[in-house]
C-alpha positions as CSV (number, residue, x, y, z in Angstrom):
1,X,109.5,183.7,-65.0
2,X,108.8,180.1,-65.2
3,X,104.8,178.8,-65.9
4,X,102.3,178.1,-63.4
5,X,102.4,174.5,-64.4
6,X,106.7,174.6,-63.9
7,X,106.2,176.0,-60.6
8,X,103.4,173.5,-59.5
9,X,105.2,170.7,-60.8
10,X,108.7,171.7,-59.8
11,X,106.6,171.8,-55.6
12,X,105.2,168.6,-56.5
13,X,108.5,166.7,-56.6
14,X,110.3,168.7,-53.8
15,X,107.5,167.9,-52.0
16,X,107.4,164.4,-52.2
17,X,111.5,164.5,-52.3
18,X,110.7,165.5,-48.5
19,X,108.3,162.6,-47.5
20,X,110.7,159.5,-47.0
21,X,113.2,162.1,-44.4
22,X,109.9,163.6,-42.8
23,X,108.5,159.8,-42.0
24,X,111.4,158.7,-41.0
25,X,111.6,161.7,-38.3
26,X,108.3,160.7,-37.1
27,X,109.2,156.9,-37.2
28,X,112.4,157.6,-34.8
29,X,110.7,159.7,-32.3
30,X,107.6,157.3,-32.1
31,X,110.0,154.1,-31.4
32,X,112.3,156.4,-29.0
33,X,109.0,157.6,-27.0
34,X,107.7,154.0,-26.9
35,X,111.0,152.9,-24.9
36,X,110.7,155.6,-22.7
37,X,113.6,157.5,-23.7
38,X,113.6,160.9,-22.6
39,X,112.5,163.9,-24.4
40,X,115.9,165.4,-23.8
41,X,117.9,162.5,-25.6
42,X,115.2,162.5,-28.2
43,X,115.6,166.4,-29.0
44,X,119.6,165.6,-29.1
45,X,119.8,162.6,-31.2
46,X,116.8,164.4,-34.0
47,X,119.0,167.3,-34.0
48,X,122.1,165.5,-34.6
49,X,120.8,162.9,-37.4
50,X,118.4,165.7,-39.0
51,X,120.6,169.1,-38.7
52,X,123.8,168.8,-37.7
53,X,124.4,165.2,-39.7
54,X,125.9,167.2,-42.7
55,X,129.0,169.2,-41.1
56,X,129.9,166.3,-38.8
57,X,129.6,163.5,-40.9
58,X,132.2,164.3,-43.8
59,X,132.2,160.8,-45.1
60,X,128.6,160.4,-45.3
61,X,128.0,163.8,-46.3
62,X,125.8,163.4,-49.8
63,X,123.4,160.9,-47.7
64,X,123.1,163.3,-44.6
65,X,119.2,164.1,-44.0
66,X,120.3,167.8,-43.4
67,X,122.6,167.9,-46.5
68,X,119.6,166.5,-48.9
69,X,116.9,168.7,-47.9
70,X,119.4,171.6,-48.2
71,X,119.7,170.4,-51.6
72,X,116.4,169.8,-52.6
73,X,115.3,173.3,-51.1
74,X,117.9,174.8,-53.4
75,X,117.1,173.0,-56.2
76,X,113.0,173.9,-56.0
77,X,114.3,177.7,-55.1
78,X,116.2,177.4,-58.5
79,X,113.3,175.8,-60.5
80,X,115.1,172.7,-61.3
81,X,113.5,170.3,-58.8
82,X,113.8,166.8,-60.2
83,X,113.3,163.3,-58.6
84,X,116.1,162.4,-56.6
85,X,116.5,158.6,-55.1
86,X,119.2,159.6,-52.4
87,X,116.2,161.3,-50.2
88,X,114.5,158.3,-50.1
89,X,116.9,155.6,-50.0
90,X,118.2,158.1,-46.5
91,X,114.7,157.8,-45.7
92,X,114.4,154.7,-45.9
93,X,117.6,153.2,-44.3
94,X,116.5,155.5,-41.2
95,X,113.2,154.5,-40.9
96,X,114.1,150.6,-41.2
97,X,117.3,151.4,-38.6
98,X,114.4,153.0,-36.1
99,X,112.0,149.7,-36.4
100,X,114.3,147.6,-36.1
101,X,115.9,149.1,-33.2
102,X,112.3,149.2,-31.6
103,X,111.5,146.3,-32.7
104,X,114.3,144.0,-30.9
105,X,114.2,146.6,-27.6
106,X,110.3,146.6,-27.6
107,X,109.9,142.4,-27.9
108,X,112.0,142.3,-24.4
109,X,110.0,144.7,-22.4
110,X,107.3,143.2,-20.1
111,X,104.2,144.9,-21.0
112,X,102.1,145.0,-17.3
């Protein structure tokens, strides 16, 4: 049975593993909403990047948001959580992707 201080620790860095994919969730639905896409396309498109990413992208498939938190669940389950740079360089890419993308569309929308 692994320590309270394992477990807690082992949560910590899962937990923050998680951070970079989860903001950059919230980041692309806040740009899609403020172009006024619809709900509908913005339920499709989270689904595709966030869970079905993994099994359709086969070339991309260690950098897949759905792939790494399947991962990083596994590895917390099996007490072996350690800091992994993939999750957030995913996050990252995503999140600066989503700005930019808002960004460019946003600037050439008349604001009445």
């Amino acid at each position: 049975m692994a320590s309270k201080e394992h477990s807690v620790s082992n949560f910590l860095i899962a937990g923050s593993n998680m951070v970079p994919i989860v903001l950059s969730g919230f980041i692309l639905i806040h740009v899609m909403k403020m172009l006024n896409v619809s709900e509908v396309y913005i339920i499709i498109l989270f689904l595709f990047i966030y869970i079905f990413s993994g099994d359709l992208l086969y070339m991309l498939f260690d950098y897949t948001p759905s792939t790494l938190l399947n991962e990083n669940l596994t590895s917390f389950m099996n007490q072996s959580a350690h800091f992994d740079y993939r999750l957030w360089v995913t996050g990252i890419v995503i999140s600066v992707i989503s700005l930019l993308i808002g960004t460019k569309r946003f600037a050439k929308q008349n604001i009445n």
